[in-house]
N, C-alpha and C positions, 0 to 999 in steps of 0.2 A: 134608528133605521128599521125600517118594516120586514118583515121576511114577506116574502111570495108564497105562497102556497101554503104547505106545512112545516112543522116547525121540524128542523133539516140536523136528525142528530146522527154521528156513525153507528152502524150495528156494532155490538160489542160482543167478544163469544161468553157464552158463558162456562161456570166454572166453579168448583168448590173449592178451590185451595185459594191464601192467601193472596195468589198473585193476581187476583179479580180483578180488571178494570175499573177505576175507580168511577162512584157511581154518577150517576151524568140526569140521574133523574129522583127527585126527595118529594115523599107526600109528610107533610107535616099536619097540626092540630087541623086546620084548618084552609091551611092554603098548600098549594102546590108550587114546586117551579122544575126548571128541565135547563138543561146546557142543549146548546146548538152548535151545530157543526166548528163554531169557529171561536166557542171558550164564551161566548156570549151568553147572560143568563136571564132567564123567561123568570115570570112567575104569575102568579093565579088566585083568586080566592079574595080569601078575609084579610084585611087591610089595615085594623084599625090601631096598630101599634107600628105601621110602615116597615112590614116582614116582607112588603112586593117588592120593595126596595127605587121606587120612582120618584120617590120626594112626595107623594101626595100620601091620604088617609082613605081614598076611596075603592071599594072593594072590586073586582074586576071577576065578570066570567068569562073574559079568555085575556091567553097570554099578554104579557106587557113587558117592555124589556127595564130592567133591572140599572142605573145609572151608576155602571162604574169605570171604577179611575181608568183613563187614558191609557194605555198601553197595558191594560190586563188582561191576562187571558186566563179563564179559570179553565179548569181541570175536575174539579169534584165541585157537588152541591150537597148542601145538609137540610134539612127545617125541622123546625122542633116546635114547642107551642106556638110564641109568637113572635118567633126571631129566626133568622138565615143563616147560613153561614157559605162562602165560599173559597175552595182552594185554585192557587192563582198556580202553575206551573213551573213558576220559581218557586214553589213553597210558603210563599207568603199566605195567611189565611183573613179573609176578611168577612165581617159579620154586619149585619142590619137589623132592625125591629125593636122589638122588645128589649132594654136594657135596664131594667129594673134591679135586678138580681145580677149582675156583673157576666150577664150569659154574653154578652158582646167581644169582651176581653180586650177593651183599649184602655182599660185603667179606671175608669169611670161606669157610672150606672145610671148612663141618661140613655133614651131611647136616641136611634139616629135611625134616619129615614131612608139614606142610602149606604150606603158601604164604609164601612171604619177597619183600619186595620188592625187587625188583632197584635197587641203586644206581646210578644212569643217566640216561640224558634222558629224554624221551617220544619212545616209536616209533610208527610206524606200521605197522609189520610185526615178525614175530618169527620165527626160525627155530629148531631145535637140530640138532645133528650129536650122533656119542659123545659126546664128554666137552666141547663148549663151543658154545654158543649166541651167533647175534648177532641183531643187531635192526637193522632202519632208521628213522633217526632223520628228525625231522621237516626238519630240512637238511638231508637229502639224502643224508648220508654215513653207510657202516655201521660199525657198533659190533659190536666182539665179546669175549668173555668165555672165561676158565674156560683148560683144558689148553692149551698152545701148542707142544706137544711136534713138531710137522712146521711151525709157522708158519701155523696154521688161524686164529689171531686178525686175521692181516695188520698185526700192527703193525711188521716188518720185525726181528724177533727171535724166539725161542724159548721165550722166558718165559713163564711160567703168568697168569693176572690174575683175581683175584678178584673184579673189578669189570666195568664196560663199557671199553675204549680205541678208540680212532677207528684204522678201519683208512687204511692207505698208502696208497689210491687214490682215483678220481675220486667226482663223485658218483652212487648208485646209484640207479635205482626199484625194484628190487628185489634181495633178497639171499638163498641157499640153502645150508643148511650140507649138508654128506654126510657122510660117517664120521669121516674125521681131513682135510677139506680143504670148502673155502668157496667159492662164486663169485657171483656180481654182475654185473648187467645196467647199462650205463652209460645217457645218458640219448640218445646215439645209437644203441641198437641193439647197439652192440658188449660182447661178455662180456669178463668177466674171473674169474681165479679165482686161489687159493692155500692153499699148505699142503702136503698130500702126492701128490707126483705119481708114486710109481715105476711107476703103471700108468696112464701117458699121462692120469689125471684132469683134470690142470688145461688141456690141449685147446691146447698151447703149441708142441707138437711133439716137446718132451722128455720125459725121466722123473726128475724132478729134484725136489727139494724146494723149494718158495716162501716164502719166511714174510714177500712180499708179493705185490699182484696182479699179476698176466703178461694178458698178453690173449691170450685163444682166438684159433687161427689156425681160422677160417671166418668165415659171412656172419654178419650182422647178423640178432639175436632179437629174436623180441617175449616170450618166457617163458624160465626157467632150471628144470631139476630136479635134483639132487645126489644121486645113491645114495652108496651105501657106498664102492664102490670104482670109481666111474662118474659120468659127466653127461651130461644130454642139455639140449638147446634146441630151442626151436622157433622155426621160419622164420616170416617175416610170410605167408608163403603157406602156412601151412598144414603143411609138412615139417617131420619131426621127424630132428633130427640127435643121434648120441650119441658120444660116444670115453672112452676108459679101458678097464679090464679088463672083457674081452669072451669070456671062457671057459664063461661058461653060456649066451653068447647074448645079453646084456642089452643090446647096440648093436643088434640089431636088423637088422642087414645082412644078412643071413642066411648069415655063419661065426663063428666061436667066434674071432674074433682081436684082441688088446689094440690098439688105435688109439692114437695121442697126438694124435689131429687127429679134427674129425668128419666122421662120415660119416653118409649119408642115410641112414635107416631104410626098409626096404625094403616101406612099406604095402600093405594090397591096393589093387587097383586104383579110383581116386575116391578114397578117404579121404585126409582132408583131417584134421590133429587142433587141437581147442584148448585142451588141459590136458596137460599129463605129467607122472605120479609117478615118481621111480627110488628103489626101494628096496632090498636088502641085495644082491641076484644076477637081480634082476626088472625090469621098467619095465613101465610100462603108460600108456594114453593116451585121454582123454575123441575122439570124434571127431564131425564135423561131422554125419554120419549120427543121432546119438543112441544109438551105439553104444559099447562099451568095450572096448578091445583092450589084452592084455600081452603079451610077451616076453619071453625067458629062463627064468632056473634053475624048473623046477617040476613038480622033486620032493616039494614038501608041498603040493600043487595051488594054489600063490600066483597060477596062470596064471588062474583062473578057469573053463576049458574044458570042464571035467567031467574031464580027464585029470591023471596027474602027470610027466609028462616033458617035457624043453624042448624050447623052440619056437627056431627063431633067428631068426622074422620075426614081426608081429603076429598075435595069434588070438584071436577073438572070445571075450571073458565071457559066457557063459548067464547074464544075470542083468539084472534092470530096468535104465530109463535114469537114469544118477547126473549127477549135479549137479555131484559135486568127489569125489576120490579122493584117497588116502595109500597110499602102499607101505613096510615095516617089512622088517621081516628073516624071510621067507619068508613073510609073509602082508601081505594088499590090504584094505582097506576103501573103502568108497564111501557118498554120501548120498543116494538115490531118494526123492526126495518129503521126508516128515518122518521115514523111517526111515533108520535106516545098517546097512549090509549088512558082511559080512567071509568074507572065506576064505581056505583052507592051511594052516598048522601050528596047531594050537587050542592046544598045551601052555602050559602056566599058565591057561589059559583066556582066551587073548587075542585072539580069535575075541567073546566077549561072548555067544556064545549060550548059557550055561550048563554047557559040558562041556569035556572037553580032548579032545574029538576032530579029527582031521583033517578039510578040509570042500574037496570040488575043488569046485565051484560054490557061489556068495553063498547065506549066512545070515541072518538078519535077529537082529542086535543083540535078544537078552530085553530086557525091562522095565528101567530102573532101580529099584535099591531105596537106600537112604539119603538 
């Protein structure tokens, strides 16, 4: 069924503690998708592993609605390379796309074009990375799936899993996958992460591979964010801390240097943030102002600024006050109101606004159609 107008999602408040809304809007590799008002789920972009979730292979620049089961109603949306993931409000989690690498989690590692249900517990969160997605379960501890090739599942081996297995460590409130590496909020404050660190990711002090959880050598979080080859945290006060590969700027400290430990994000002056996305060479951060600041690589204007060159310290987005954000692989989305916005690399058309153009300042998501 069509939506009318724009694609109709509730404002959600924002917020740095665990108890964040669960996210209603995921910029993945290359596509995008978004929940509507009524658990229904959109999506956008690149196609060719069937991550839109329609049953076809063809790539879309604007929304298309997602074919799932009869009486679902999701709650949270995830994307990761070339695969979805969605959490239904019963906790049930179900996945599409890419299933090569056991990122699906029905047991098997065949791609499916629409929704599979994940063999697993009931979570309360869902995450994806590349190639393997985890979830937090309603005990507390996280689960993860699919590729294990650096030790991103945390079961304390290398092996691949086509299912969910309970990762090595404490218990979580919350958990964030990033490209080939995972980390987890304890339920002191203190992070943790695992899987691939050779560019200081997992915040431990090394560069060493994990394939369980190490604990971040800094202070104690109230939120986690996982880019590609990056993470950041935020402080109970407001400071955004980030470490890992820091060559386009994505730490935020303002030099281009790989960290293994975090370091303070060098905001303007007063801002204070209570959200952060990190996405493929970018971060960006909701802040207490009602403002939207990123950093880093941006060259396909993923900055938002109206420019395309990076930044190595925050810089404000030209664009309405958003609710919750996603950062993907050179492009940013955000939710203003009942619309979702997007900018920087439009190719596949994953931008959502009808074209494959490039876009330095927020767009506004077209219509869905299907």
């Amino acid at each position: 069924m069509a939506l009318i107008g724009t694609l109709m999602m509730p404002a959600a408040a924002t917020g740095a503690a665990t108890d964040d809304p669960p996210a209603r809007l995921a910029a993945g590799n290359a596509h995008t998708c978004v929940l509507d008002g009524g658990g229904r789920a959109f999506c956008w972009g690149y196609n060719y592993q069937g991550q839109l979730g329609h049953s076809g292979t063809a790539n879309r620049a604007r929304p298309i609605a997602v074919r799932t089961h009869a009486g679902v109603v999701l709650a949270q949306i995830a994307a990761g390379d070339g695969h979805t993931c969605g959490l239904a409000k019963n906790g049930r989690a179900y996945c599409w796309g890419d299933g090569r690498l056991g990122q699906l989690g029905h047991g098997g590692v065949a791609d499916q074009r629409i929704p599979a249900a994940v063999k697993g517990p009931a979570f309360t969160r869902i995450t994806a990375g590349d190639d393997h997605t985890c979830g937090l379960g309603g005990d507390g501890r996280a689960y993860c799936w699919g590729s294990g090739e650096y030790g991103q599942t945390g079961t304390g081996d290398l092996a691949g899993r086509p299912a969910p297995v309970a990762v090595k460590g404490p218990a979580f409130t919350q958990v964030s996958a990033g490209g080939v590496h995972t980390c987890g909020l304890a339920r002191d404050g203190r992070a943790y992460c695992w899987g691939n660190g050779v560019y200081g990711q997992l915040g431990d002090g090394g560069a060493a591979n994990r394939p369980a959880p190490v604990a971040v050598r800094g202070p104690v979080f109230s939120a986690l964010a996982a880019g590609r080859y990056h993470t950041c945290g935020l402080g109970r006060d407001g400071t955004a801390y980030c470490w890992g590969e820091g060559t386009s700027g994505e730490l935020g400290d303002g030099g281009a240097m790989t960290r293994s430990r975090p370091v303070a994000v060098r905001s303007p002056a007063g801002v204070r943030f209570t959200t952060l996305a990190a996405g493929s060479g970018h971060t960006c951060g909701l802040a207490g102002d009602r403002r939207t600041y990123c950093w880093g690589e941006g060259g396909s204007g993923e900055l938002g600024y109206g420019g395309r060159e990076r930044r190595l310290t925050p810089v404000a987005v030209k664009g309405p006050a958003f609710s919750q954000l996603s950062a993907g692989d050179s492009h940013t989305c955000g939710l203003a109101g009942p619309r979702a916005y997007c900018w920087g690399e439009g190719q596949y058309g994953k931008l959502g606004d009808g074209n494959v153009a490039y876009r330095t300042v927020p767009v506004a998501v077209a219509p869905a159609k299907g």
